[in-house]
N, C-alpha and C positions, 0 to 999 in steps of 0.2 A: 493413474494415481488412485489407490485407493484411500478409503474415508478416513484411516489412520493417516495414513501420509499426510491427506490434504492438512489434516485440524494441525498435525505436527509442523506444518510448515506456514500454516497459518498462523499459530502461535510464537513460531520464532519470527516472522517478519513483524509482528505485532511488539514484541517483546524489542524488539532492537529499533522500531521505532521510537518507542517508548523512552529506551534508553539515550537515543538520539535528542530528541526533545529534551529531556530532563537536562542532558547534557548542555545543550545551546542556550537553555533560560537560564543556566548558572549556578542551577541547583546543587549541584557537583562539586564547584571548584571549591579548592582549598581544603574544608575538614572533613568532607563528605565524599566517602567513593567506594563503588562494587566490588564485589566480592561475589567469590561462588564455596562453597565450604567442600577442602577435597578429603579431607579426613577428621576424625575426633582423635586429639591427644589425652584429655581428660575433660571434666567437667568444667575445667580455668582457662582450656587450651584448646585452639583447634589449629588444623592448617590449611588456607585458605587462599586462593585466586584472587588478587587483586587487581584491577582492572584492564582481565580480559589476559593479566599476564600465561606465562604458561609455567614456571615455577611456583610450586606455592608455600609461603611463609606461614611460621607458626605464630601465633600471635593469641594474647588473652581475648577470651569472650565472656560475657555478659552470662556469670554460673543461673541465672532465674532462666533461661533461654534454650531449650532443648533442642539445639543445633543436629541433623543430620548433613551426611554427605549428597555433596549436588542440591541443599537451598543455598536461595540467592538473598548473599545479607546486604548489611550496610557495614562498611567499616569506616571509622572514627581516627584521620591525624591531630593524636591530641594537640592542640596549639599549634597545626599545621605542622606539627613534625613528622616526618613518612616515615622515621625511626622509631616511634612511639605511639603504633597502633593498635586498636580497640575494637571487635567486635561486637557490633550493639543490638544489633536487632536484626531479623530476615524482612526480607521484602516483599510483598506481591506484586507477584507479573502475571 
């Protein structure tokens, strides 16, 4: 394994701990859940991984937010509806 590899695998096991955690204290449920942004539609729009799915929906984002492909956001069911979601912000991992 070299140094790339290691940090790369380091990083994703670190990363889905994370996500694990977040997920088990609650942080998550109901209006709050992952995304990963697979493309830009326009500056309103993007189309985006929802958790962990493998289709991805297009849904509005947050136009102040200069979304690229492959960051990991937050997406927003507004009033816990999974029909009416919001791209709010990226995340660090």
């Amino acid at each position: 394994m070299n140094e790339s590899n290691g940090k790369e695998y380091v990083y994703k096991l670190i990363s889905e701990i994370v996500r694990t955690e977040i997920r088990n204290l609650g942080l998550l449920s109901g209006e709050w859940h992952l995304g990963t942004v697979d493309s830009i539609v326009s500056t309103k729009k993007i189309n985006v991984f929802i958790d962990g799915s493998t289709s991805s929906q297009t849904i509005p984002c947050n136009p102040d937010v200069a979304f690229k492909p492959g960051d990991h956001i937050y997406v927003i069911f507004v009033n816990g509806d999974s029909k009416d979601k919001f791209a709010l912000c990226k995340r660090g991992i």
